[in-house]
C-alpha positions in Angstrom: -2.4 -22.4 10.7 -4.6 -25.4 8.9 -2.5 -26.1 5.7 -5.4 -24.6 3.7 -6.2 -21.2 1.3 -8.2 -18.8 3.1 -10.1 -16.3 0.8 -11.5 -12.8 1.0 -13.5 -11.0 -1.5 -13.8 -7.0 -2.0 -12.4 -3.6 -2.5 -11.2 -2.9 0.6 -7.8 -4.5 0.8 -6.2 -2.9 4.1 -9.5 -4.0 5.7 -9.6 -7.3 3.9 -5.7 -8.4 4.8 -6.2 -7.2 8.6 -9.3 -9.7 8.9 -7.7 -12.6 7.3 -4.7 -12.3 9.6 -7.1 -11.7 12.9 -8.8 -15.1 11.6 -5.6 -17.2 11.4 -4.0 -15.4 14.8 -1.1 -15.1 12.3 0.7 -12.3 15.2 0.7 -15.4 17.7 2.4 -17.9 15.1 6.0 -15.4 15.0 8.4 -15.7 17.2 8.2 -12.6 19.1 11.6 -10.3 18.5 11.7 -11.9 14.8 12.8 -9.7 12.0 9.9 -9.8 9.2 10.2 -9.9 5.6 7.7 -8.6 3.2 8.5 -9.6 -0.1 5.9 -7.6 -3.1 6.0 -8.0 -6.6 7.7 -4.8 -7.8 8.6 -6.3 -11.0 8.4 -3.1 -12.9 7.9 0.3 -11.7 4.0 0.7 -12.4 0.8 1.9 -9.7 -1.1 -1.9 -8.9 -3.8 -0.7 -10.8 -2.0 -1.8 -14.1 -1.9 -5.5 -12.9 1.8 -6.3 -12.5 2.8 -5.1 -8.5 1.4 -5.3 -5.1 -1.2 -3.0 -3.9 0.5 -0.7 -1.5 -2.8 -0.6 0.6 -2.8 -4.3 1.0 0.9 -4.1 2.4 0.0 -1.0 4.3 -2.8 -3.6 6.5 -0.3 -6.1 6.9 2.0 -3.7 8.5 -0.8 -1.9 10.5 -2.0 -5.8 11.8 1.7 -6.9 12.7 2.8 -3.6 14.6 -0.8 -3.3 16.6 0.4 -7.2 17.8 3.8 -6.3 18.4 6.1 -6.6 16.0 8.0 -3.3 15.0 11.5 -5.4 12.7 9.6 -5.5 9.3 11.5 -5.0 6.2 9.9 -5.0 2.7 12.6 -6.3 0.4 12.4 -6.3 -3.6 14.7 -6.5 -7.1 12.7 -5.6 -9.8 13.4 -6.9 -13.0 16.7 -6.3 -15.2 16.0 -3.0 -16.7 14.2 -1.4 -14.2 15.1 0.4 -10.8 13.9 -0.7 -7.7 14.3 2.2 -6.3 12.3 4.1 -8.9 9.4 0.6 -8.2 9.7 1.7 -4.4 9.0 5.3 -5.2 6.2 5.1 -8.6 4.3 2.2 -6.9 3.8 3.8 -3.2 6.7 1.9 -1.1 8.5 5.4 -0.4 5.8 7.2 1.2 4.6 3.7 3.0 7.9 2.9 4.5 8.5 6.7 5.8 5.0 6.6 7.2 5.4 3.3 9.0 8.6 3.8 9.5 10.2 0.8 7.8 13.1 0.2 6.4 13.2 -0.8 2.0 16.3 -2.8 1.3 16.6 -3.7 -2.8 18.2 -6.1 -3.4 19.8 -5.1 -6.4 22.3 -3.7 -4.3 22.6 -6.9 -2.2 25.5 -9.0 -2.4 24.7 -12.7 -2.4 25.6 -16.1 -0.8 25.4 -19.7 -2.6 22.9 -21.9 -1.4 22.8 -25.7 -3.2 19.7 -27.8 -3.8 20.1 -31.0 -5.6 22.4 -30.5 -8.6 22.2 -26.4 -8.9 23.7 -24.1 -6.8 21.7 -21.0 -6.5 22.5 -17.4 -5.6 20.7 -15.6 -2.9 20.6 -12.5 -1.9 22.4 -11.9 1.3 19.4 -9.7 3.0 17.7 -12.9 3.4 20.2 -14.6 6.0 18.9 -11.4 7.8 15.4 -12.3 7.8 13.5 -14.6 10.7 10.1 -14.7 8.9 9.4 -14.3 5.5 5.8 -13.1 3.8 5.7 -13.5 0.5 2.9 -11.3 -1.5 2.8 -11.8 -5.1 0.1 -11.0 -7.6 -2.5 -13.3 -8.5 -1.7 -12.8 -12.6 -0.6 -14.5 -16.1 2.6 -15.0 -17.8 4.0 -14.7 -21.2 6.5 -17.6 -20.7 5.2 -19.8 -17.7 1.8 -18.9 -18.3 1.1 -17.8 -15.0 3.1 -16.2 -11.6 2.7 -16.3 -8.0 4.0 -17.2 -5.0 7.0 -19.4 -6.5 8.1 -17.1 -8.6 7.8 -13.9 -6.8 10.8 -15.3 -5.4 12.9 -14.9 -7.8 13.3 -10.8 -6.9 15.7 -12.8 -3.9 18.4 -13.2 -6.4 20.8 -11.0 -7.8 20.3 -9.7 -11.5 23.1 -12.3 -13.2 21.2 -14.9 -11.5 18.3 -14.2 -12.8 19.9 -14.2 -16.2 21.1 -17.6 -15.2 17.3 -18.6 -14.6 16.2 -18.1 -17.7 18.9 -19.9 -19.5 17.8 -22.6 -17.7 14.4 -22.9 -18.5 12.7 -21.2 -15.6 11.1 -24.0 -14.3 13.5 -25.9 -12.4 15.1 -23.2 -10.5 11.8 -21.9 -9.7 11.0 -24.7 -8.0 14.5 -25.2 -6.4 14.8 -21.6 -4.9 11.9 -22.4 -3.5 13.5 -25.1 -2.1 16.4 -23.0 -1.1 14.1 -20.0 0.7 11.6 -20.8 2.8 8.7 -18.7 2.5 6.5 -18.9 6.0 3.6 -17.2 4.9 2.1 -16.1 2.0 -0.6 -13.3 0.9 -1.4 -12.9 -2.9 -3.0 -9.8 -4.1 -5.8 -10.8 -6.4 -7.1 -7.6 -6.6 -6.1 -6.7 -10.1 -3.7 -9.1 -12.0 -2.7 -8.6 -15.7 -4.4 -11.2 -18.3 -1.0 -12.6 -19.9 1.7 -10.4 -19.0 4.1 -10.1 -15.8 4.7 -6.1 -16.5 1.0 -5.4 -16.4 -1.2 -3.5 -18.9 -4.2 -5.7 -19.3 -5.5 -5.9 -16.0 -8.5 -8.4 -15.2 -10.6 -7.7 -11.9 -10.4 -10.3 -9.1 -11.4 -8.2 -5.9 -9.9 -11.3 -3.7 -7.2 -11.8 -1.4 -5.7 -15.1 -0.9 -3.6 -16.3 2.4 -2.3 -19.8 3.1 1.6 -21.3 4.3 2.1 -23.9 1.5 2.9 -21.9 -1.6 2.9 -25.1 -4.1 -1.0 -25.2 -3.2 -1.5 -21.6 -3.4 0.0 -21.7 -7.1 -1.6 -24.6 -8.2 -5.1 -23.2 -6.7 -4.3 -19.7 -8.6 -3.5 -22.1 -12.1 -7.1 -23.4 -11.6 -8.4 -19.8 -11.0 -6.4 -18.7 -14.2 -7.6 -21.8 -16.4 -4.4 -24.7 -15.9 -3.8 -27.5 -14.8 -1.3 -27.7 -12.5 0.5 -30.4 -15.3 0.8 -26.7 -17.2 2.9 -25.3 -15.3 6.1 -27.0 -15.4 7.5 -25.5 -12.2 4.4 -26.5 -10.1 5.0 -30.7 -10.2 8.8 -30.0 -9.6 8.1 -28.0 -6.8 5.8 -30.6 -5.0 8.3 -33.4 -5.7 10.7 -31.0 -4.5 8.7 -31.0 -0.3 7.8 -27.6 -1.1 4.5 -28.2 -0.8 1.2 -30.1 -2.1 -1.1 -29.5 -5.3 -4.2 -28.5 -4.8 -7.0 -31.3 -5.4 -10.2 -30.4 -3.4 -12.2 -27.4 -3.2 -12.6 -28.0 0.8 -9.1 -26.7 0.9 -10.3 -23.3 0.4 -12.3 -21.6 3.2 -13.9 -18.3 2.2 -13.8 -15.7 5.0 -15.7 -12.8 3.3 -17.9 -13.9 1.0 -18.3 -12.2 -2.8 -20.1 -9.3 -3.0 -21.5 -7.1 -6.0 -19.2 -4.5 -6.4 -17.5 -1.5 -8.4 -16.5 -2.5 -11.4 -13.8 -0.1 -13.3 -13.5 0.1 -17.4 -12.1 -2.8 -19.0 -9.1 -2.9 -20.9 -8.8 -3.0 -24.7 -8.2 -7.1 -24.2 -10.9 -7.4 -21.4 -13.4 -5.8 -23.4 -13.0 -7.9 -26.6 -13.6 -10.8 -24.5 -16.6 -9.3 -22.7 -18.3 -9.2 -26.3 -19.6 -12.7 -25.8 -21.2 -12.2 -22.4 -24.8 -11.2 -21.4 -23.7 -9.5 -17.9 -26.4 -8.1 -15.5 -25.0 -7.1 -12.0 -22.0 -9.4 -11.8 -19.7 -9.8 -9.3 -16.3 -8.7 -10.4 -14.5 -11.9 -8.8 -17.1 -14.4 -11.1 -17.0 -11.7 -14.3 -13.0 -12.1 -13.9 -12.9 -16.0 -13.5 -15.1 -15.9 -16.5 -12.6 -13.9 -18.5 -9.5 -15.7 -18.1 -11.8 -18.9 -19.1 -12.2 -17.0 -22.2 -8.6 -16.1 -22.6 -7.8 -19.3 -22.2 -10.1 -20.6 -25.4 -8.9 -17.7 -27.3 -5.3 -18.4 -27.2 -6.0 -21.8 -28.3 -8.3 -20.9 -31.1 -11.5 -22.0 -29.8 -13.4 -18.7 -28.9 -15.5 -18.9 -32.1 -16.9 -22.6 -30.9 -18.4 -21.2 -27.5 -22.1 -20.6 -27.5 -23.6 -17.1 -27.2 -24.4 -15.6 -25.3 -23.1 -16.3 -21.8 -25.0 -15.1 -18.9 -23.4 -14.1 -15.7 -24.5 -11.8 -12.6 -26.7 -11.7 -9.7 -29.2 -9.9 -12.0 -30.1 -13.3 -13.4 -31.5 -14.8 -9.6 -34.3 -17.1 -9.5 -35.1 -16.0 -13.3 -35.5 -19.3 -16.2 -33.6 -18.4 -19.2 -32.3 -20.2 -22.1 -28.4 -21.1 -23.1 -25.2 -20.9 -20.8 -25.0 -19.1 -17.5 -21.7 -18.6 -15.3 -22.0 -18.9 -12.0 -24.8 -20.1 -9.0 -27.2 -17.3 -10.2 -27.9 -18.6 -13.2 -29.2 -21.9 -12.2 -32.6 -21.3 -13.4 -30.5 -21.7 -17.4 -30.7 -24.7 -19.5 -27.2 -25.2 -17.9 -24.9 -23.7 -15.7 -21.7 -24.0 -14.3 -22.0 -23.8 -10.1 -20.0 -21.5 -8.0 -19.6 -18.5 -6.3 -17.4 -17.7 -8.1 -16.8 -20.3 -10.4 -13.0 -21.1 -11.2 -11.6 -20.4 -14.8 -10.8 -23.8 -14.7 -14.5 -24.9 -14.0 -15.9 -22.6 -16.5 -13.6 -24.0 -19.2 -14.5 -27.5 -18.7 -17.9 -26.5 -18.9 -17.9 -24.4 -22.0 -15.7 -27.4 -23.6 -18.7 -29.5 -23.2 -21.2 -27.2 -24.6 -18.8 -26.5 -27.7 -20.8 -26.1 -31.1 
């Protein structure tokens, strides 16, 4: 596979996931008779609809895809968090019923022992389940963070490591073992679920609307593509320039890197939350896409945690509604190009709507 993101956009993930992996002939690139990891985001025991875990539909295609190609050893491995069962994550979030219908095996790693691997100056604690493991697929969520302001790929791996590890991590700062488990696994594919990721917080709650699935090998670029779709820089997330420095991958730079598969279309949007919708105050919406509506929110997010929200102009048009019409003020997005200006895209990052609004600030 071309070192590059690939992108889908909908509602349909099982659909979505198995046309992605049919693109990139991803059943041709494992070694055939290799035992395959699929690692979710189970942090807490909550349905993906909150924003915090992996849609079990979106797992379900990638099982469906690598067993109509072949390959029958698949294991989906997971620790939540400290505090929480994984067990009780497997069961509450859909992995029970999945694995029983499929008829794969759930390991948690909670009950793992672990081995010592050593990168650099820290020695790290992995669980022993990987040494068992031929290919890894990592599928995080596409969401933000209270502490590292936001979480993918990189750290999804941190459910590898036993509970007083993760302790450990956070003693240390987070960042740097991030990036040097990261080091110490190798993760050969990864599939974020952008469906619906929380606005700030890894445990879910305050879910924005992506509708996109994201697929690529290099997880540094994935994570520092996802920063730019959550507002960062990748110089914001301290983990993300270790990481790179690191050989765990590059930072993404160029917008050719990403290749859309299935284009954004309009589609259902579901009730906001109580954050969402006291963002969504300030826009002029009229048949938006959800993926552009939900770049266009964490742009706001992002001027509301640093004060600025009262300084943007209003209102802020957005949606496919808007189409070859002339209109006065801001628009979001490639539909609004008939506004006095407008920030290109479809859909626009975060990233690129924030720079825009910050030079249209009153």
């Amino acid at each position: 596979m071309e070192n590059r993101i690939f992108v889908s956009y909908g509602q349909k993930p099982a659909e979505m996931v198995k046309e992605l992996l049919e693109h990139l002939n991803t059943a041709a690139v494992i070694p055939p008779g290799s035992r395959i990891g699929l690692k979710p985001n189970l942090v807490v025991a909550k349905p993906s609809t909150e924003g915090a875990t992996t849609s079990p539909e979106l797992v379900e295609g990638i099982i469906q895809y690598l067993q109509d190609h072949g390959h029958t050893d698949i294991v989906i491995l997971e620790g939540s968090w400290i505090g929480d069962s994984t067990q009780r994550a497997f069961q509450v979030c859909g992995y029970t019923d999945l694995a029983q219908r499929y008829q794969v095996e759930l390991v948690d790693l909670q009950k793992d022992g672990f081995h010592v691997r050593r990168v650099g100056d820290l020695e790290l604690k992995v669980c022993n389940e990987l040494n068992r493991v031929d290919y890894l697929i990592n599928l995080p969520v596409l969401k933000g963070h209270c502490q590292t302001r936001i979480t993918c790929a990189l750290k999804n791996l941190k459910g590898c490591i036993p509970n007083q590890e993760k302790r450990r991590f956070h003693s240390l700062g987070l960042h740097k073992p991030i990036a040097y488990l990261n080091k110490a696994i190798k993760t050969d594919l990864v599939i974020v679920d952008g469906l619906m990721g929380d606005l700030d917080f890894e445990e879910g709650g305050n879910p924005v609307q992506m509708d996109r699935i994201l697929v690529g090998t290099d997880p540094v670029l994935i994570d520092s593509y996802v920063a730019h779709l959550l507002g960062y820089g990748p110089e914001e997330i301290g983990y993300l320039p270790l990481a790179a420095e690191l050989g765990v991958g590059r930072l993404y730079s160029d917008p050719a890197e990403v290749v859309v598969v299935r284009e954004a279309r309009s589609t259902e949007r579901l009730a906001p939350t109580r954050a969402v919708a006291r963002l969504a105050r300030l826009v002029e919406e009229n048949q938006a896409c959800s993926a552009c509506f939900g770049s266009l929110i964490h742009a706001l997010a992002r001027l509301d945690e640093r004060g600025l929200l009262a300084r943007v102009p209003q209102p802020l048009s957005i949606g496919q509604g808007y189409k070859g019409q002339q209109g006065q003020g801001l628009g979001i997005g490639s539909c609004t190009r008939g506004f006095d200006a407008y920030v290109p895209g479809c859909p626009p990052s975060a990233k690129a709507i924030l720079d825009f609004l910050y030079a249209h600030m009153v």
